[in-house]
C-alpha positions as a printed Julia matrix, in Angstrom:
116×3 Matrix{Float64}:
   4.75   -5.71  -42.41
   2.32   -5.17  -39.47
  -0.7    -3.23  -40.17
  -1.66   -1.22  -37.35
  -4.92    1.1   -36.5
  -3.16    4.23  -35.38
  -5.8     6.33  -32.89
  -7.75    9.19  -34.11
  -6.98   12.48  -32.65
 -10.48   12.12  -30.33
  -9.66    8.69  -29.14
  -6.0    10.06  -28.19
  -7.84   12.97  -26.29
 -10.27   10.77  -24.96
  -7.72    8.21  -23.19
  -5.47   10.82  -22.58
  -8.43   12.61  -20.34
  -9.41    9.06  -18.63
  -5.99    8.85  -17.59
  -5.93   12.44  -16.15
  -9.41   11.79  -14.46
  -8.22    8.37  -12.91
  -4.79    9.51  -11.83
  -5.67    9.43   -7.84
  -6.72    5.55   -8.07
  -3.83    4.9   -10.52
  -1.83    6.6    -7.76
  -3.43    4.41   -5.07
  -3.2     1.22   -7.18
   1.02    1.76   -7.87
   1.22    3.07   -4.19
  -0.37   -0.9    -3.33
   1.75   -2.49   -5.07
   4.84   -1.39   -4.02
   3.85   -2.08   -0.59
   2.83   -5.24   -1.72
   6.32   -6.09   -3.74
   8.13   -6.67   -0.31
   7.97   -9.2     1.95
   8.58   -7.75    5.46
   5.81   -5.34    4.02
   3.71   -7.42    3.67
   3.87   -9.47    7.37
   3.7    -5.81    8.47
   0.29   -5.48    7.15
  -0.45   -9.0     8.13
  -0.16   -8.03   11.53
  -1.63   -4.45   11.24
  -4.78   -6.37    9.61
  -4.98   -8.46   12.95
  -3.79   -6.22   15.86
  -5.6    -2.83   14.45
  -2.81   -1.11   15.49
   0.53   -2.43   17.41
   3.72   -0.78   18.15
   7.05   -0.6    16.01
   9.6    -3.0    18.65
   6.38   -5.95   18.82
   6.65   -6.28   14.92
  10.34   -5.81   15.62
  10.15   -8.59   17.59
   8.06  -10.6    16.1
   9.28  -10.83   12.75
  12.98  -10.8    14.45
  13.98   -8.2    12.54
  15.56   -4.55   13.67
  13.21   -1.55   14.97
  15.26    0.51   12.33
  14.11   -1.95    9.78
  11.08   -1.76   10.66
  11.21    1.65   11.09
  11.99    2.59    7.54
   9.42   -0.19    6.16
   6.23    1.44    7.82
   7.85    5.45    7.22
   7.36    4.26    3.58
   4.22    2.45    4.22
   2.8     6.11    5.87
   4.34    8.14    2.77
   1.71    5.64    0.73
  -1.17    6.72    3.13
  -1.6     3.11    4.36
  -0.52    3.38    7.82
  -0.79    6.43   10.48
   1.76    6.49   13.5
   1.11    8.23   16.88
   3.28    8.12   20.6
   2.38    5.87   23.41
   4.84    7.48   26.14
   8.51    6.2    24.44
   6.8     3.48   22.38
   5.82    4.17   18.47
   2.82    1.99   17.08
   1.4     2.32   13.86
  -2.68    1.47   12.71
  -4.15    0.61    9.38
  -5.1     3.74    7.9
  -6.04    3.04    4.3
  -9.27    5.96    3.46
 -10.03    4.81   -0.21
 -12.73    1.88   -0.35
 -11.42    0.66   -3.31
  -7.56    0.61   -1.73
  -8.7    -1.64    0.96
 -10.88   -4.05   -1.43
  -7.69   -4.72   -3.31
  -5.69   -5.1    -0.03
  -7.92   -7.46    1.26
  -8.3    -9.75   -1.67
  -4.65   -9.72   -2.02
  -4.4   -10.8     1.55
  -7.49  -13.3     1.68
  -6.83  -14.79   -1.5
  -3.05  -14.94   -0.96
  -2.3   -15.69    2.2
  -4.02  -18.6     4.61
């Protein structure tokens, strides 16, 4: 049989509180890496990284994939916070909107370290 150091009631409280007081970056982390977890995602933000902003049928093209494709790939990318569309006449183009310091430290040492 195991033996196993069960928490006191102030260590449960005190976890339980860092959790609750964290929540926003643990949010932010999960939202990262499910971006992260797909490919096309992922070339997305390559070239979002690189252009600053560019519009939905260039990354269409580019990655030879469909706008709709790409489409629903950056709508859940802006649901995350980590891209911000706006209108250029007909065209739709996207930028690199990521607000938390911490978000874009992990994103670009995912990218740098990953990717050459």
């Amino acid at each position: 049989m195991i033996k196993r150091n069960m928490l006191t009631q102030k260590q449960v409280l005190k976890n339980k509180n860092w959790l609750l007081k964290n929540g926003k970056h643990i949010k932010i982390q999960s939202d990262l890496c499910n971006v992260l977890s797909d490919p096309t995602r992922i070339k997305i933000l390559l070239l979002l990284k690189h252009y600053k902003e560019i519009c939905v049928s260039d990354i269409a093209s580019i990655l030879d994939v469909s706008v709709s494709a790409v489409s629903h790939q950056l709508s859940m990318m802006e649901r995350s916070n980590i891209v911000t569309k706006y209108k250029m006449g007909k065209h739709v183009c996207y930028l690199l909107e990521i607000n938390d310091k911490k978000m874009v430290g992990m994103l670009d040492n995912h990218l740098d370290k990953h990717i050459h």
